[in-house]
N, C-alpha and C positions, 0 to 999 in steps of 0.2 A: 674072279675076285677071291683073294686067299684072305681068311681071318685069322689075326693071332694076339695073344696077350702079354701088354708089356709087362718091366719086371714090378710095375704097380698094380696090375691086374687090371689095366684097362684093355677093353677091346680094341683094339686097331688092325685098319686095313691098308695093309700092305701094298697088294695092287688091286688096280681096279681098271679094267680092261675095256668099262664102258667108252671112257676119257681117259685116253692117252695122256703123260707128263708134258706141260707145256712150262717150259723154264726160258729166261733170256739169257744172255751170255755169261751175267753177274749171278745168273741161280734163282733167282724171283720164280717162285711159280706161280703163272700165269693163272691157272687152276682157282686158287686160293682168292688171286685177286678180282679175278670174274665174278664169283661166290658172292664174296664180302658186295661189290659195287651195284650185283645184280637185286643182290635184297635191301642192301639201302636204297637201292630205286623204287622198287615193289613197295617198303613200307613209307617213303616219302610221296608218293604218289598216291597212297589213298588217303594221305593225310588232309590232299587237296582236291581228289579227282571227284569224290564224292558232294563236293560243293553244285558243281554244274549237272549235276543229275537230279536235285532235292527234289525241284516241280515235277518231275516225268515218275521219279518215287512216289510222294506227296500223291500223286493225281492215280497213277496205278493200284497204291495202296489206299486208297480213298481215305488220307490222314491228309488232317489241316497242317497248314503251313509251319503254325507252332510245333505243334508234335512233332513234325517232322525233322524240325533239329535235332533229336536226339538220335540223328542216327549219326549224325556230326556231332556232337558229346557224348557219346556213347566211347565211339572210337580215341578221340581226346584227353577224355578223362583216365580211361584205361590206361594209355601211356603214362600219363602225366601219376596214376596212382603209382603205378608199379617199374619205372622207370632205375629209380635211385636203387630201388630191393634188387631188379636184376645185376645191376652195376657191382652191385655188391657179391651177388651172385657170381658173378665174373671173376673178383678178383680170388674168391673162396676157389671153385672148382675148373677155373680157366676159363677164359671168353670160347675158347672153342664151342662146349657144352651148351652153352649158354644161346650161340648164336644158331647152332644147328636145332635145338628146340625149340626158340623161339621161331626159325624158319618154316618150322614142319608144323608149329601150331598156326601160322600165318595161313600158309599155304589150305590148311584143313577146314578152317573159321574162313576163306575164303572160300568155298566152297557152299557152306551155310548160309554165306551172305545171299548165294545166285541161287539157291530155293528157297529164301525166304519168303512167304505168302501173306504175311502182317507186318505191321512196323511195331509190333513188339520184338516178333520173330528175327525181325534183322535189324534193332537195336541189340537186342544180344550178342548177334552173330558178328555184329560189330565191334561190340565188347571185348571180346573173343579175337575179332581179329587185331583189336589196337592192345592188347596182351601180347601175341606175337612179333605183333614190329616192334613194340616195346621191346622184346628179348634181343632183336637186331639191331636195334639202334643204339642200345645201351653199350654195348661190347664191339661196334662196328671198328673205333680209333684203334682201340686196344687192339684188336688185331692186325690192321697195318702198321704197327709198333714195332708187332713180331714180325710181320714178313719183308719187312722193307728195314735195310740196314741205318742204322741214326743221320748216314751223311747222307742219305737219300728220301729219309722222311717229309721231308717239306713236298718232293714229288708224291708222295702218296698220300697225303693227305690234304696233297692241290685236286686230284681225282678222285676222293672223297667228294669235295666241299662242291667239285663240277656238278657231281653227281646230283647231289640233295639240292644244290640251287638251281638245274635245269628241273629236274622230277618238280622240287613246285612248285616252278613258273608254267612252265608245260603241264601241266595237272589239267587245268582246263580244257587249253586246247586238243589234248589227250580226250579228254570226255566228251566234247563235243562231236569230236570228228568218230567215236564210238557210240554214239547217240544219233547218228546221221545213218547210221549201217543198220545197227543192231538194239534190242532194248535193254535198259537199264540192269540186268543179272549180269550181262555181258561184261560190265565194268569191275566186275569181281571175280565170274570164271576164268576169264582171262590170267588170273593170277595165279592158276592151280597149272598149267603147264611149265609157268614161267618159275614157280616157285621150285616144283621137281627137279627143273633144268640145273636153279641155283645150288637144290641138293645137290645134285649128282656131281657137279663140280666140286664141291665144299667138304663132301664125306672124304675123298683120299686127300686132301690137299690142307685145310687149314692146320696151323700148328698145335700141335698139345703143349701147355707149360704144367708148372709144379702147382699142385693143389696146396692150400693153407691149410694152418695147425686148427685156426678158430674154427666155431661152428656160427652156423647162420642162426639170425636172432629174428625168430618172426612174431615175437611182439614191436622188437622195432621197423620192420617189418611194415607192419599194418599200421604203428602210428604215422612213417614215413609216406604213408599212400593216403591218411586218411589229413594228415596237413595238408599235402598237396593237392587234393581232388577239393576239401574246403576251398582251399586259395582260390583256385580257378572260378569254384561254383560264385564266391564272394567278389569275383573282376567282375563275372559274367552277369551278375544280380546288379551291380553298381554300373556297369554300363547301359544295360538295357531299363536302367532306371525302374526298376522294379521296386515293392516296395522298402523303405528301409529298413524294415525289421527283418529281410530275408536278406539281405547283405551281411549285416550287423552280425546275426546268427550265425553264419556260414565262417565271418571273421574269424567268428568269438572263437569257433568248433576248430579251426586252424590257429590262432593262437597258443588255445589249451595243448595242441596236439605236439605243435612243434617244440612247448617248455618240455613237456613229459619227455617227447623226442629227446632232447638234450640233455636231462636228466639220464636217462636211461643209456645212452652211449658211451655219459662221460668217461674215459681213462681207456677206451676200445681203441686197441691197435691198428684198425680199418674200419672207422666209423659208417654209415649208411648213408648220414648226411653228412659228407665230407669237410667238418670244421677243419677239418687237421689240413688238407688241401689249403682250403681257403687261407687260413692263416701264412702263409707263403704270398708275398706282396704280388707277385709275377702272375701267378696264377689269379690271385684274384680279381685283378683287373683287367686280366684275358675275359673271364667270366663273365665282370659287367660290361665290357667293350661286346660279347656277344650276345647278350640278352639284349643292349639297347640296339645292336645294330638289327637284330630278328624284331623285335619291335619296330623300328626306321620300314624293313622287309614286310613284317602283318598291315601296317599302317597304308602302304605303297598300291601293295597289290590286292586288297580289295578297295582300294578307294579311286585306284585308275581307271578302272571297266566306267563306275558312273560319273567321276569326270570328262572323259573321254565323251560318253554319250547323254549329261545332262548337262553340262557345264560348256563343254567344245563345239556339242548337237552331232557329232560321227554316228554313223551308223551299226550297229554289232559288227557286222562284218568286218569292216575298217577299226572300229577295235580290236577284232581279234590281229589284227596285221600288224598295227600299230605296239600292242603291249609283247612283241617278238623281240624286235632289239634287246630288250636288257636280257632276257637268258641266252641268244648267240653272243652278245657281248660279255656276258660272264662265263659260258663256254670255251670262250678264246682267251679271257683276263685270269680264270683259276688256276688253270697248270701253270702258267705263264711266272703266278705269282707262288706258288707254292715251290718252284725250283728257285727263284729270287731269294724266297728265305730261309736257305740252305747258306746263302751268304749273305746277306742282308738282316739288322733286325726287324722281327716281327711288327714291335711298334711303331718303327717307319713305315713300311710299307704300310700297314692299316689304317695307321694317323692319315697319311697323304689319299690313300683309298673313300675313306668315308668323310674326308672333305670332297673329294669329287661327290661323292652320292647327295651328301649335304645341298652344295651346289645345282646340282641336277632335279632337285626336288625343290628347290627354293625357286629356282629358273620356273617350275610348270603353277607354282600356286603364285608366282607374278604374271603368269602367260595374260598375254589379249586375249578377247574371248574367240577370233578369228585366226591364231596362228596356222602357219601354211603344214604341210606333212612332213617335209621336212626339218623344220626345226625341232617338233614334235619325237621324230624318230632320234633326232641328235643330242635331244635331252633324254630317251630312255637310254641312248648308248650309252652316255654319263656317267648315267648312275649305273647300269649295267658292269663297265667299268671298274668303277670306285668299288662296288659292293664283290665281284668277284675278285678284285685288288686285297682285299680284308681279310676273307674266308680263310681261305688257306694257312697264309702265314698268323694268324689266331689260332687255328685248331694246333700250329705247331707249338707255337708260344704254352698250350695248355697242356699239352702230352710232355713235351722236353721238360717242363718245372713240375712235373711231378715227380715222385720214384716210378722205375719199373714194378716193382710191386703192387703199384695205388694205380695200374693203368686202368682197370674196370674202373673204380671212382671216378678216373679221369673222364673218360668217359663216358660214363653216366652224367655229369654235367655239360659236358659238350652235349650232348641230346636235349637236357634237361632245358638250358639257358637257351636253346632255338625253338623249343616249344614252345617255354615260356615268355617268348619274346613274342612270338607270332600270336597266340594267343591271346596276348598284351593289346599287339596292335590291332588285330581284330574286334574286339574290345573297346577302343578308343576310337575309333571310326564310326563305332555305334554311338557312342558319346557323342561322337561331333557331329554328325547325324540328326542327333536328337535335340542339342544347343543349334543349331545352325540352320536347320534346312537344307535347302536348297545350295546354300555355301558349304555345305558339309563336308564335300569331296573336297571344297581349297583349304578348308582348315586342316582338314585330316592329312593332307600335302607339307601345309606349313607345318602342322607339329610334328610329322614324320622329317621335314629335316632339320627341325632341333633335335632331337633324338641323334641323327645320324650327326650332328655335330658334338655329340655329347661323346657317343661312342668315339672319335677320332679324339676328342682332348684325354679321356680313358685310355686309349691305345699311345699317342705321344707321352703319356705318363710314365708307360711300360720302360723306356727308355731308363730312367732312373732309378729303378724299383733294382730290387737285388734280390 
């Protein structure tokens, strides 16, 4: 490996003899894309895999069941604080920089997580690690921007969208079948060889662009993490019907944060919270068509496992088999759909997508209480379907109406509105949950595909939007 510095004084590596050039005929380096897909697996995956592990945690770390969410808000809120400041981050000193530390900090904090001995110890370590996916997920787009030429974007950001909606459908069944071998560290060492691999790929290959004139603003900064982490805490307090004076609060503290917020950016040539984006019609209905479609997505797949086995009476096992369709079916619908909208618009394709989802969700909260297997499998393909029909051509829809310049920003909302969305529906499940009973799982069904019907009149909107 030779080092050498460009004529900006950055270090760059020339070659790197670990990992051979892997390029296709058009020049793509294979390299680059590995990198990028392998660590948005890695941080989309712990987004989710930590769910199916809580009791064997919980019970190892002799911490109640309460407690022990916070090793799932821990991880959560970390993103969700520092998401928009990395994004920003991106567009200041390059998404390159940005992804390769947020990789190496991923990769280290996972580590922490597999000797953690307390559940204080590995809520931090948590912490810690949803800062690093944070730094990956923020800048993931923006990178296949650069490496993928404009007329072939829709294809890389259909292998994107594969990626992150297999990682968190498969998230479970990932932890299970890692919980059947090995104990719970396991689900986190696991990610210190795979994370290095990602380096090793990522150090000669990702693109360097041009650094900005601005400097980074970390008062806004901190107020942009600290609206966001209120918001969530004030879903989170109002779902689990907590007291109202610990909602109200968390509001209030998100309120306050986001006027200051807006105060303090106005007239910034690359705001933190991207009003200048938004203001752009195209974009901003890309936005909400992907916030409520990741809501339809949080709604879906925590409220199918106890449909499946309180409502249908399946067994876990047959759940697990049963909630497989929809991520082979969005495996096989995302490239599919992301070369589509290379030539097709965006809000066709997603309109017609998240009515099938709509559809295929409305079909399971009308089901008999005895439906056969198969129909069962033919309604998650559905929505499998519709939902990997959407992804794609949406992430392009919100890259292409930005500038080149605002691709971190861009970015950083594309991450920002799937967390927010999933979180959302997680969220409302617990609602329904707590209104409902026992019906909980069919509401949470039903009002997941008003949502997915909301996003498809959002996305047919795009249509006339300029």
């Amino acid at each position: 490996m030779n080092l050498c510095y460009s004529a900006a004084g950055d270090l760059r590596f020339e070659h790197f003899t670990l990992i051979e050039p892997l390029r296709t005929a058009d020049g793509l380096d294979l390299r680059a894309l590995i990198a990028i897909l392998l660590g948005v697996a890695l941080a989309s995956l712990d987004t989710a895999i930590a769910n199916t592990a809580l009791p064997a945690i919980a019970a190892d770390l002799q911490a109640s069941p309460a407690a022990s969410i916070w090793v799932i808000n821990a991880y959560q809120l970390a993103i969700v604080a520092t998401l928009l400041p990395f994004a920003a981050l991106g567009d200041l000193l390059g998404p390159r920089r940005v992804f390769l530390a947020g990789l190496a900090f991923f990769t280290v904090a996972s580590l922490g997580c597999a000797f953690a001995s307390t559940l204080p110890a590995l809520a931090g370590a948590r912490a810690l690690q949803g800062i690093g996916a944070s730094g990956v997920m923020s800048v993931n787009i923006a990178l296949i921007r650069l490496i993928f030429p404009a007329t072939r974007l829709g294809r890389g950001v259909g292998l994107n969208a594969l990626v992150v909606g297999v990682s968190f459908a498969l998230g479970p069944t990932i932890a299970s079948l890692l919980l059947s071998v090995a104990s719970w560290p396991w689900l986190f060492a696991i990610n210190v060889p795979l994370g290095m691999l990602a380096l090793a790929f990522a150090l000669p290959a990702l693109p360097h662009s041009a650094t900005r004139g601005h400097r980074f603003d970390w008062l806004t900064a901190v107020l942009t993490a600290l609206s966001f982490a209120a918001l969530v805490l004030a879903l989170g307090a109002a779902a689990q019907r907590e007291p109202i004076s610990m909602a109200l609060l968390a509001l209030g503290v998100a309120v306050v944060a986001v006027g200051l917020l807006l105060w303090r950016q106005a007239g910034h040539p690359a705001p933190m919270l991207p009003v200048d984006l938004l203001r752009r019609p195209l974009f901003a209905l890309s936005a909400v068509t992907s916030m409520a479609s990741f809501t339809t997505q949080g709604l879906a797949f925590v409220a199918l496992p106890f449909y499946f086995e309180e409502v249908l009476r399946r067994n876990p096992i047959e759940t697990g088999f049963l909630m497989t369709p929809w991520p082979i079916v969005v495996a096989l619908a995302a490239p599919i759909a992301g070369r589509l909208s290379d030539r097709y618009p965006p809000g066709l394709l997603g309109g017609f997508g998240l009515l099938l989802l709509s559809a295929g969700l409305l079909t399971f909260a009308l089901l008999t209480s005895h439906p056969s297997a198969s129909v069962i499998v033919l309604c998650m393909a559905l929505c499998g379907a519709g939902f990997g029909s959407f992804q794609a051509p949406n992430m392009k829809a919100l890259m292409s109406s930005a500038p080149p310049e605002r691709s971190g920003g861009a970015s950083g909302v594309i991450a920002m509105a799937r967390l927010l969305g999933q979180t959302t529906g997680a969220a409302l499940v617990a609602l329904c949950f707590g209104l409902s009973g026992a019906r909980g799982p069919v509401l949470a069904l039903g009002l997941a595909a008003g949502f997915a019907a909301l996003a498809s009149f959002t996305s047919f909107a795009r249509l006339w939007a300029r």
